[in-house]
N, CA, C and O of each residue as an XYZ file, in Angstrom:
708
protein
N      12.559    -23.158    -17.343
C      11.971    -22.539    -16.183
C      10.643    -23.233    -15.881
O       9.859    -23.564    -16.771
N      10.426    -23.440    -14.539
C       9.092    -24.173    -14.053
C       7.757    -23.195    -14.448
O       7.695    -21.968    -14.374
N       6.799    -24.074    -14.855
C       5.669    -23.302    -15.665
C       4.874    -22.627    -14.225
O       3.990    -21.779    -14.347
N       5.288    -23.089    -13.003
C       4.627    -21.832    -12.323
C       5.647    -20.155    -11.988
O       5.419    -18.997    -11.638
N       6.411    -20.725    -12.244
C       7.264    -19.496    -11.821
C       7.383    -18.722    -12.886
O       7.697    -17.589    -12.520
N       7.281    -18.802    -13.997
C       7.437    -18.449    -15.600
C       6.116    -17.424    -15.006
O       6.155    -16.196    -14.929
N       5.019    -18.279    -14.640
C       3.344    -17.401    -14.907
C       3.475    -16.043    -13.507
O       2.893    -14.963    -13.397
N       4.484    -16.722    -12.634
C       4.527    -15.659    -11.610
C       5.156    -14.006    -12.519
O       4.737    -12.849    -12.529
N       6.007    -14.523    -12.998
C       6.895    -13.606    -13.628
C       6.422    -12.662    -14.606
O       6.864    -11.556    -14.918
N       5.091    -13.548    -15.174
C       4.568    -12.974    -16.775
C       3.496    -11.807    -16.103
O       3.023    -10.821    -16.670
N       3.243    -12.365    -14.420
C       2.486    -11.098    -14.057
C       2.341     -9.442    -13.427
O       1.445     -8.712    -13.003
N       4.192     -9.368    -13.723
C       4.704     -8.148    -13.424
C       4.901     -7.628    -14.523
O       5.283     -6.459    -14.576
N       4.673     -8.419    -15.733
C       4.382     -7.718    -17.288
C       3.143     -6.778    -17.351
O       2.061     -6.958    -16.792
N       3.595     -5.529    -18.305
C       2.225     -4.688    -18.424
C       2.403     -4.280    -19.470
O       3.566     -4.067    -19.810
N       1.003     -3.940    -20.648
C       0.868     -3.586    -20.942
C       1.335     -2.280    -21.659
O       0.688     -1.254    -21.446
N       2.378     -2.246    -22.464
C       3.117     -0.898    -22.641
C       2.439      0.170    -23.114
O       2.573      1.343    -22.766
N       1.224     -0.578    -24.452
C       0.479      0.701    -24.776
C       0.051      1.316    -24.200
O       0.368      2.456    -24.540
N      -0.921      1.308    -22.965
C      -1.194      1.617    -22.003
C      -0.581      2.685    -20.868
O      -1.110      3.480    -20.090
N       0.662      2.343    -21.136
C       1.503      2.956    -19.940
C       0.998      4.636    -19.980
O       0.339      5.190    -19.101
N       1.487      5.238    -21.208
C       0.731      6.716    -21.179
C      -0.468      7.729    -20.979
O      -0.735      8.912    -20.768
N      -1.051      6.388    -21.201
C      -2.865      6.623    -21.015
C      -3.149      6.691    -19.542
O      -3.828      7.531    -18.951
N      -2.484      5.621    -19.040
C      -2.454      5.339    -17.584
C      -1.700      6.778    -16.658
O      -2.093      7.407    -15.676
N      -0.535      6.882    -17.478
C      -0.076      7.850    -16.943
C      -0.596      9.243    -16.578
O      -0.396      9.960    -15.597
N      -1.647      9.453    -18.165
C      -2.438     11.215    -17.851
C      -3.386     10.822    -17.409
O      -4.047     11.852    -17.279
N      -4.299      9.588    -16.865
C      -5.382      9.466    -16.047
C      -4.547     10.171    -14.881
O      -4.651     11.337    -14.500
N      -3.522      8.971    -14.319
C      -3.454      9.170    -12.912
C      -3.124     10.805    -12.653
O      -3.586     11.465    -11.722
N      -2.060     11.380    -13.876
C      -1.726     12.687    -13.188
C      -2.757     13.477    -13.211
O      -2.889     14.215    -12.234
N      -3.862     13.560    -14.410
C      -4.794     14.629    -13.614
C      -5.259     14.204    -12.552
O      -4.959     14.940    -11.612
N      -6.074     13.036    -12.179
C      -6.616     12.734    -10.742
C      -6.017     13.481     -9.966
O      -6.558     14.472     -9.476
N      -4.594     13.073     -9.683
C      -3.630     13.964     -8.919
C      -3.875     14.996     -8.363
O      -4.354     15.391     -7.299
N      -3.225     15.595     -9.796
C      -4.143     17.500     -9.880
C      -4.965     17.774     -9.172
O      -4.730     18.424     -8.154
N      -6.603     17.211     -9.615
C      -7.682     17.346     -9.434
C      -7.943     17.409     -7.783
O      -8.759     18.216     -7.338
N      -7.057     16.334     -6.732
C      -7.182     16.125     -5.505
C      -6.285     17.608     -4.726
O      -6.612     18.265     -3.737
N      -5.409     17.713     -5.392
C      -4.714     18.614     -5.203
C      -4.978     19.986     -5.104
O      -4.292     20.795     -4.479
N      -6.109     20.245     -5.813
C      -6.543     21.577     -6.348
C      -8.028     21.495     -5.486
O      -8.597     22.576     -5.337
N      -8.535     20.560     -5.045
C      -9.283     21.005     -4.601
C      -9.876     21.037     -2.985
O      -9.960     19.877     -2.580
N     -10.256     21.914     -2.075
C     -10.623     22.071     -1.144
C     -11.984     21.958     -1.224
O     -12.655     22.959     -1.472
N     -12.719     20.411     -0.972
C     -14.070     20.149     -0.392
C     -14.528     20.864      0.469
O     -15.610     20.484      0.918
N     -14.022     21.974      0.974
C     -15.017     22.482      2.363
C     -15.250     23.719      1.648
O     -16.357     24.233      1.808
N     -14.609     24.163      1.065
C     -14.714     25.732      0.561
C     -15.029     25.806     -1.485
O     -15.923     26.483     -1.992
N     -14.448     25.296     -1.948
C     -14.616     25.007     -3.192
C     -16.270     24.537     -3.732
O     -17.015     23.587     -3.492
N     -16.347     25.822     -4.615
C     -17.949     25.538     -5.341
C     -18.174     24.993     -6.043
O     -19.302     24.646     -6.395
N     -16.822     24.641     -6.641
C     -17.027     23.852     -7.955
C     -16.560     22.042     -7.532
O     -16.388     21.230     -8.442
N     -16.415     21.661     -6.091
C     -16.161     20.728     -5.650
C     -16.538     19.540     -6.007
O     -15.846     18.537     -6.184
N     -17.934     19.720     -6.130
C     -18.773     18.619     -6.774
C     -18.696     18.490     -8.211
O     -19.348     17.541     -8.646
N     -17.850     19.442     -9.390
C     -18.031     18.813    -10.392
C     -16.196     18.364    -10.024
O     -15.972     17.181    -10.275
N     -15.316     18.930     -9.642
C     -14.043     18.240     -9.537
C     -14.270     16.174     -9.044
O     -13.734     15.210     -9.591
N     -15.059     16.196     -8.090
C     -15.518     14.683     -7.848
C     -15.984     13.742     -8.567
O     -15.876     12.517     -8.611
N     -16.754     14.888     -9.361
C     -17.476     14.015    -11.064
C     -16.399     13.529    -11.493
O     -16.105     12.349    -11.686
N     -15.686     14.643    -11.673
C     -14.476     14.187    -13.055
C     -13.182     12.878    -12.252
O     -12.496     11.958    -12.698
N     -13.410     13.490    -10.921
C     -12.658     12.332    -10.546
C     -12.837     11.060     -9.993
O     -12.141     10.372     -9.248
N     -13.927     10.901    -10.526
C     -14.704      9.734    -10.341
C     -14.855      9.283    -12.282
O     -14.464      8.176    -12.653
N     -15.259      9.971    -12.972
C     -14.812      9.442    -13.981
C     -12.999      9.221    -14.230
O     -12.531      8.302    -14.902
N     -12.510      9.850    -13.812
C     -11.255      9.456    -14.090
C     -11.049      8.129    -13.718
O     -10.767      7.210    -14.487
N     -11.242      8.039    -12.159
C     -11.108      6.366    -11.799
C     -11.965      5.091    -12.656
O     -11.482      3.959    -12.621
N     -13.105      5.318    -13.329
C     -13.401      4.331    -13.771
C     -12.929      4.090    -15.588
O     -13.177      3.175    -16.373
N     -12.152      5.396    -15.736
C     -11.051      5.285    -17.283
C     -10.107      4.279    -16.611
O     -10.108      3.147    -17.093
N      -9.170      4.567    -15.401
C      -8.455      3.613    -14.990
C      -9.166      2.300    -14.487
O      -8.544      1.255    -14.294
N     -10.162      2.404    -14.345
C     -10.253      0.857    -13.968
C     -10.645      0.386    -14.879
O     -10.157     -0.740    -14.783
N     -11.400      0.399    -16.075
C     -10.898      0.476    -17.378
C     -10.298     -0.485    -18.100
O     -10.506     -1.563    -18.658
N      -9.022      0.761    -17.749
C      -8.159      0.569    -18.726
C      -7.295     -0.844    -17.890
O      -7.072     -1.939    -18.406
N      -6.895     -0.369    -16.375
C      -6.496     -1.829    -15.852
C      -6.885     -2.875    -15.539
O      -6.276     -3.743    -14.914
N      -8.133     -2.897    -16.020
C      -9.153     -4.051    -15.496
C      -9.073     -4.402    -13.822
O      -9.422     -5.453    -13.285
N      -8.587     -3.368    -13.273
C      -9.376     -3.611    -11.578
C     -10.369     -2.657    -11.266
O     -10.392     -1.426    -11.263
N     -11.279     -3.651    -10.975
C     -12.434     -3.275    -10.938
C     -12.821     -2.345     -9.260
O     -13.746     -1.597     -8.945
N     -11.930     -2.724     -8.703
C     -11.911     -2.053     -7.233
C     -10.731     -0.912     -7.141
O     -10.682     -0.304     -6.072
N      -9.602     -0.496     -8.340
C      -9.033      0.176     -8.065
C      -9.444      1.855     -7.225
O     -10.425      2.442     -7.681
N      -8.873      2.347     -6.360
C      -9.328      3.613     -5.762
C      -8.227      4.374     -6.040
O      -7.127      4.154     -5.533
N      -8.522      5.526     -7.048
C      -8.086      6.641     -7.627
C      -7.779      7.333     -6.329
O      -6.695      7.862     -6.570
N      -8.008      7.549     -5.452
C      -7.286      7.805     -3.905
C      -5.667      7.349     -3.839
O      -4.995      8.143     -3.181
N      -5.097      6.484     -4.268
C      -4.231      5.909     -4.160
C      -3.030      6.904     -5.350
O      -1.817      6.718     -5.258
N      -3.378      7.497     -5.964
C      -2.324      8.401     -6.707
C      -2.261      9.427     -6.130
O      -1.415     10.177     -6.618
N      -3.038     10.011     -4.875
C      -3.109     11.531     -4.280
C      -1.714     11.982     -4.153
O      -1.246     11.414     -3.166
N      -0.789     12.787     -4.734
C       0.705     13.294     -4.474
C       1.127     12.301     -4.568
O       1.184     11.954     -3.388
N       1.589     11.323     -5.270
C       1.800     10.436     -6.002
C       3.632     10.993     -6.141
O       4.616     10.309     -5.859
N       3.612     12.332     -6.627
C       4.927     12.830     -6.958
C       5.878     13.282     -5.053
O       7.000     13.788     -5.031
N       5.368     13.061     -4.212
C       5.445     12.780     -3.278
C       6.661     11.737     -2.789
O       7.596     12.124     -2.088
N       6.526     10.485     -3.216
C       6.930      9.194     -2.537
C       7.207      8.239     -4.329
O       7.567      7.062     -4.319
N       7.007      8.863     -5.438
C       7.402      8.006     -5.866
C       6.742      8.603     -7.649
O       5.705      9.240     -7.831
N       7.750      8.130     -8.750
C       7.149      9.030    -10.078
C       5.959      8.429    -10.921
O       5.555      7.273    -10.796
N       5.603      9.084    -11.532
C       4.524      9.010    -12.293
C       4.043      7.831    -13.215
O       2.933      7.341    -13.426
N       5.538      7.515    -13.766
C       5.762      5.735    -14.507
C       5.221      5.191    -13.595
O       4.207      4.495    -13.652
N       5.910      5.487    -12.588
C       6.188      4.280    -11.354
C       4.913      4.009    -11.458
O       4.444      3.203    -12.261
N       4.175      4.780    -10.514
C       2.368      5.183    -10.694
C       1.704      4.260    -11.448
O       0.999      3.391    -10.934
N       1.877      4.379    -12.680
C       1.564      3.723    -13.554
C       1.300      2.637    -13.936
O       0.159      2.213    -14.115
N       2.444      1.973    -14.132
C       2.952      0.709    -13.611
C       2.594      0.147    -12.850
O       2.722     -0.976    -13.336
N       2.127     -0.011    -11.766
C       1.899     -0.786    -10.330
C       0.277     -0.814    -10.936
O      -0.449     -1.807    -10.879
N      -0.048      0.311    -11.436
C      -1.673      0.534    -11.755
C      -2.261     -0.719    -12.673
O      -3.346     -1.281    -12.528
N      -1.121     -1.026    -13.767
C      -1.508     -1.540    -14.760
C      -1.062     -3.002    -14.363
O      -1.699     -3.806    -15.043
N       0.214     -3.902    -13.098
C       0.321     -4.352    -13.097
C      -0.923     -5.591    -12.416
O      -1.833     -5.287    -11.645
N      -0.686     -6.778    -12.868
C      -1.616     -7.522    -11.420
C      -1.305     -7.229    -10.171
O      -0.472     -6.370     -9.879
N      -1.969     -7.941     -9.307
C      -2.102     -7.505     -7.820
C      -1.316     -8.504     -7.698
O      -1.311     -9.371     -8.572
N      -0.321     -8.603     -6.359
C       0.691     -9.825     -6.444
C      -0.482    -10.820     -5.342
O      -1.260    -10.377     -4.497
N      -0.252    -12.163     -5.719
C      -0.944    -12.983     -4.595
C      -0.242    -14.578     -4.549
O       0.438    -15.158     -5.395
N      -0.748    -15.048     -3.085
C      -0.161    -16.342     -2.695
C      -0.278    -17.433     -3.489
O      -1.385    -17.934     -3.687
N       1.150    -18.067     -4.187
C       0.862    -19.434     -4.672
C       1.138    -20.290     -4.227
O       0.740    -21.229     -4.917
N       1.748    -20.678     -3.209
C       2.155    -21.444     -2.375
C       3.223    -22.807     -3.263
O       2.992    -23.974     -3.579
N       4.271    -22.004     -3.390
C       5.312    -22.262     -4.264
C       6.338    -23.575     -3.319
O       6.575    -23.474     -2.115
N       6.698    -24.437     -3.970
C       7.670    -26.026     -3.275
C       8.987    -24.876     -2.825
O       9.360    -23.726     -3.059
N       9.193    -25.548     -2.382
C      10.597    -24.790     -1.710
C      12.040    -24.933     -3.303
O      13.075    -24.268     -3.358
N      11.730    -25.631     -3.993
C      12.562    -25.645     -5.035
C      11.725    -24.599     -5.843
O      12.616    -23.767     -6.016
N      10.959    -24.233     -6.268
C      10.279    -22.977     -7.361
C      10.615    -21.804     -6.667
O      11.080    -21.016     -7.490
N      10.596    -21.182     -5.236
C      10.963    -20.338     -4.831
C      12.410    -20.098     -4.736
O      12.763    -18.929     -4.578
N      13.148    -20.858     -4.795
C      14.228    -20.920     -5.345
C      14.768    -20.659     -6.350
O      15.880    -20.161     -6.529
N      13.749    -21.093     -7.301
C      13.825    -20.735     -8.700
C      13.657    -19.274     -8.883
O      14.428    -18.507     -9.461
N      12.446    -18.987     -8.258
C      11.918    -17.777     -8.207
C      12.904    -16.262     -8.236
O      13.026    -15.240     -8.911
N      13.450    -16.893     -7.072
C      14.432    -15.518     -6.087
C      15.531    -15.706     -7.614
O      15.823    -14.682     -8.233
N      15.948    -16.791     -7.993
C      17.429    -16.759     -8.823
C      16.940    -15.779    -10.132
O      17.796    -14.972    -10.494
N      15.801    -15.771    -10.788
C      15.710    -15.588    -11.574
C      14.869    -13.902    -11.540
O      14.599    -13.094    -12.429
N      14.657    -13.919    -10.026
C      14.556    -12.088     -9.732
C      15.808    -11.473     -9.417
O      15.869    -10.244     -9.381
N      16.495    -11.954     -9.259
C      17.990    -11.520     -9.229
C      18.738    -11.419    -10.599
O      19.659    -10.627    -10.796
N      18.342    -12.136    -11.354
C      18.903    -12.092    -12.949
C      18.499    -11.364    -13.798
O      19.285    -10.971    -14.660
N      17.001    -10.924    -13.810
C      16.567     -9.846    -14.515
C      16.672     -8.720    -14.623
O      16.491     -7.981    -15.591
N      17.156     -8.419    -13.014
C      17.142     -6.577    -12.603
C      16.148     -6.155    -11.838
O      16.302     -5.055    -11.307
N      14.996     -6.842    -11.606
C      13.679     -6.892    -11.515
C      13.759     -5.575    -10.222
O      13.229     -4.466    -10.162
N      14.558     -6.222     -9.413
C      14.069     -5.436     -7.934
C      14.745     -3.531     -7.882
O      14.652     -2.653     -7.024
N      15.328     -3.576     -9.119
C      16.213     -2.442     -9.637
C      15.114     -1.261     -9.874
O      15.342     -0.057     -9.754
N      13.832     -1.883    -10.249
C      12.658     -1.313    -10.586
C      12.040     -0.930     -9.290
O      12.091     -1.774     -8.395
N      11.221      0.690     -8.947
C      10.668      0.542     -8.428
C       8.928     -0.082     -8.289
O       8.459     -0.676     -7.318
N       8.557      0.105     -8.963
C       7.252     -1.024     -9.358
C       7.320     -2.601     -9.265
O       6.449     -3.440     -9.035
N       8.173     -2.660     -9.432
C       8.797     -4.563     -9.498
C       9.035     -4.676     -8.350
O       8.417     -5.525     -7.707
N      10.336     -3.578     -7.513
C      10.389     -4.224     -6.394
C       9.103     -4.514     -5.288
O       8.740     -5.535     -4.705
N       8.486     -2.780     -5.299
C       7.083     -2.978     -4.653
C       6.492     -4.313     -4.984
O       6.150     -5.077     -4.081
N       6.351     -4.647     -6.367
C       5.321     -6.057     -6.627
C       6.195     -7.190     -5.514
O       5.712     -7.646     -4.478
N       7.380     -7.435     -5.975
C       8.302     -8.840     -5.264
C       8.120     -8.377     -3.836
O       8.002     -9.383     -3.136
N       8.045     -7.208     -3.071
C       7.744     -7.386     -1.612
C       7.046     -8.180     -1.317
O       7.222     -9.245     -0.724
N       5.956     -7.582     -1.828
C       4.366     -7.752     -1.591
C       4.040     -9.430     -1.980
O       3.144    -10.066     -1.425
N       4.913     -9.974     -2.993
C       4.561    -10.908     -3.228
C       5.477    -12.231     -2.554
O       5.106    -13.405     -2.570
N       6.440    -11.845     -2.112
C       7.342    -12.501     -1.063
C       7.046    -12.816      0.136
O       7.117    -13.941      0.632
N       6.574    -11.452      0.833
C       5.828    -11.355      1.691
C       4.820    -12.582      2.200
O       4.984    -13.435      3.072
N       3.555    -12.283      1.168
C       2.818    -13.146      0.731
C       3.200    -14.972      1.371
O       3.053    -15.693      2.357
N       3.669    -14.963      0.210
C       4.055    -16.226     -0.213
C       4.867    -16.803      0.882
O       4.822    -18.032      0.830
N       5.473    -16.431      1.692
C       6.351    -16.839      2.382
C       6.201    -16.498      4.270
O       6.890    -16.753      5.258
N       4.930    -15.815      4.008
C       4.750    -15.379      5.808
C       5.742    -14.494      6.625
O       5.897    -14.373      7.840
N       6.316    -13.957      5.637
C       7.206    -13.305      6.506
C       7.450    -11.726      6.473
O       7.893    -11.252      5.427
N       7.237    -11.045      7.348
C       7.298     -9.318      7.215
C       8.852     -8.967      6.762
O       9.847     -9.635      7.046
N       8.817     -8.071      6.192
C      10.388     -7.665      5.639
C      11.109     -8.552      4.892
O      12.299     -8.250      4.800
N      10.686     -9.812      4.181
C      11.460    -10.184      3.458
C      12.402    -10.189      2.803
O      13.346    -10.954      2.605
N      11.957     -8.900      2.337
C      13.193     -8.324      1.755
C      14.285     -8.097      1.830
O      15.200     -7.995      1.012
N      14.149     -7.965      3.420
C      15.718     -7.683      3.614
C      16.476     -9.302      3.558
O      17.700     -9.166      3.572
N      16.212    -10.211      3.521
C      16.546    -11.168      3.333
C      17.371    -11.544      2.111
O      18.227    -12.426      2.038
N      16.885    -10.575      1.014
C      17.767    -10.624     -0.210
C      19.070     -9.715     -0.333
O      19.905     -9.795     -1.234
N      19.080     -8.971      0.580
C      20.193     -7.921      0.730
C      21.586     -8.667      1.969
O      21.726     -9.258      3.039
N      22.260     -8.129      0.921
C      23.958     -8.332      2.065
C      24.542     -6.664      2.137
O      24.108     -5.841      1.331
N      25.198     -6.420      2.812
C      26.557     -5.100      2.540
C      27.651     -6.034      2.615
O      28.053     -6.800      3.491
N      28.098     -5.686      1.181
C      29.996     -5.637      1.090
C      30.504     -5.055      1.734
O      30.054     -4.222      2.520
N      32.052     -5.505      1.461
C      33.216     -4.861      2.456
C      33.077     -3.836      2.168
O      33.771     -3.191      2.955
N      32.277     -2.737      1.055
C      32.970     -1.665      1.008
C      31.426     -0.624      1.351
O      31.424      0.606      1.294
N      30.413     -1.348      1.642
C      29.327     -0.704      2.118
C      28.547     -1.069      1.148
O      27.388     -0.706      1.350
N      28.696     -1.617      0.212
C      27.625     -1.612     -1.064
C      26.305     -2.596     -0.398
O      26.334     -3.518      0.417
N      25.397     -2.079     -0.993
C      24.323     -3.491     -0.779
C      24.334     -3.600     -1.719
O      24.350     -2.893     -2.727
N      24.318     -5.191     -1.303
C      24.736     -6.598     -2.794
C      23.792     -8.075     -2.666
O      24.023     -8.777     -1.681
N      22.676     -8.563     -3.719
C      22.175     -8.869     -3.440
C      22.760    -10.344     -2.718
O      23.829    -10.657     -3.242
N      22.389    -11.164     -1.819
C      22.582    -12.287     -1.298
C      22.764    -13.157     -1.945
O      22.185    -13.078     -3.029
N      23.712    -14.583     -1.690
C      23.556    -15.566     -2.346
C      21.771    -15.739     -2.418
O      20.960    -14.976     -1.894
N      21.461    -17.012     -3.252
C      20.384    -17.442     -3.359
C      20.186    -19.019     -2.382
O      19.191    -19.729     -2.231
N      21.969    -19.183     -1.706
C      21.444    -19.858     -0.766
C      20.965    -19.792      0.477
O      20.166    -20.399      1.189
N      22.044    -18.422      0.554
C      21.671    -17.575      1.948
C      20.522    -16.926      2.216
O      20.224    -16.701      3.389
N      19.578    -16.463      1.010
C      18.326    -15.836      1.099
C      16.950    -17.422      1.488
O      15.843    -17.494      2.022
N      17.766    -18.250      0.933
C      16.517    -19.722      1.468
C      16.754    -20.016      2.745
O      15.860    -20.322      3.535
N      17.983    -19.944      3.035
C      18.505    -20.059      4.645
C      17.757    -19.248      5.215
O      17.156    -19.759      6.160
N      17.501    -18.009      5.007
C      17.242    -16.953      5.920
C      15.157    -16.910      5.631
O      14.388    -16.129      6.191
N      14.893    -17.676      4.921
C      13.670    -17.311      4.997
C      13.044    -19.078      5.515
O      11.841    -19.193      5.749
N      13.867    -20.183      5.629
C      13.628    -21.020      6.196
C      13.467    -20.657      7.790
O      12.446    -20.692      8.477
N      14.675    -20.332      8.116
C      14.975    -19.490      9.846
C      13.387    -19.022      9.860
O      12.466    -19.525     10.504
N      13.351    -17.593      8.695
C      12.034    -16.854      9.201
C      11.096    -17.702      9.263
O      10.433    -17.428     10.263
N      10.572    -18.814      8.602
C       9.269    -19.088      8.418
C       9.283    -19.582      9.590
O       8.432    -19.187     10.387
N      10.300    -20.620     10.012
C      10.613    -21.371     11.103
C       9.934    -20.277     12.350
O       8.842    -20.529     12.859
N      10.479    -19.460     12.610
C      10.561    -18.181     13.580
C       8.530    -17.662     14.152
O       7.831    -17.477     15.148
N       8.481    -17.663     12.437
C       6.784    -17.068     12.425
C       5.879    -18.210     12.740
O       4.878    -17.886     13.378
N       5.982    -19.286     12.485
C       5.644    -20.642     13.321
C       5.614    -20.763     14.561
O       4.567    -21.010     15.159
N       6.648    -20.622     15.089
C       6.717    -20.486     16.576
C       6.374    -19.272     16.995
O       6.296    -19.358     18.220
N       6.177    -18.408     16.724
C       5.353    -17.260     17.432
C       3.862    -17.305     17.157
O       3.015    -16.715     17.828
N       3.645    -18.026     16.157
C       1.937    -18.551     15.999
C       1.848    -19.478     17.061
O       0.945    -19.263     17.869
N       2.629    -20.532     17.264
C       2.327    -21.581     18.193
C       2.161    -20.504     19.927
O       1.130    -20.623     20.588
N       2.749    -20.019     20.170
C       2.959    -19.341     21.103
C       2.038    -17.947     21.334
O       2.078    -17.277     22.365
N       1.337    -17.700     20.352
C       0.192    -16.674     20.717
C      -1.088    -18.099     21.141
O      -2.228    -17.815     21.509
């Protein structure tokens, strides 16, 4: 495997010890937002303390230094608590500006792992597809439906086809603004 795509990969790795620690930060924060009404609540200002120390246990513990404990509010909402977690502890995905053969590499070997099976992973590979490639919705680029309705992920030639088209596409609408 190409040593940049290997390092792309090593950065959706986290920290396992972590994962639990991470986990009862974020859910009390949660709580804490949950439970409390700033306009009426007397004890408002020490709930803010604590949830302001909470955010800097998580930033912490994930080493982002800008993370905003805002970002778990009902959390159980749109998505679970691992999940939560996870994304917390993972890196931030960002542009490497990958040869058209490593992204290749890339997609084959996010398809082989399971990766996008995850919700934390997939969020990361949006975001980092996205990215990397200029193109909104990427994603759907990796998806086909079978004959029988299933979504099945795409060849890996048809997903370069289709994000050549896109880039092609987002080019010409840059040229044209």
């Amino acid at each position: 495997m190409r040593q940049d795509v290997e390092q792309i990969i090593n950065n959706t790795k986290i920290d396992e010890t972590k994962l639990q620690e991470a986990m009862r930060i974020i859910d009390r924060a949660a709580r804490i937002m949950e439970e409390c009404c700033y306009d009426t609540d007397t004890k408002a200002k020490e709930k803010l303390i604590a949830l302001q120390t909470l955010q800097n246990e998580l930033r912490e513990l994930t080493g982002k230094e800008n993370y905003d404990i805002i970002e778990v509010n009902e959390y159980w909402s749109y998505t679970s608590l691992e999940t939560k977690a996870t994304e917390a502890l993972m890196q931030e995905p960002f542009r490497v500006g990958l040869p058209e053969e490593a992204l290749r590499e890339l997609i084959t070997e996010i398809f082989r792992s399971g990766h996008l099976e995850k919700e934390a992973l997939l969020d990361f590979w949006t975001d980092f597809l996205e990215m990397e490639t200029g193109i909104d919705e990427v994603m759907d680029y990796l998806f086909n439906e079978n004959d029988k309705g299933e979504i099945v992920y795409a060849s890996v030639d048809e997903v370069m086809e289709r994000i050549r088209r896109g880039k092609a596409l987002a080019e010409e609408n840059v040229i044209l603004l």
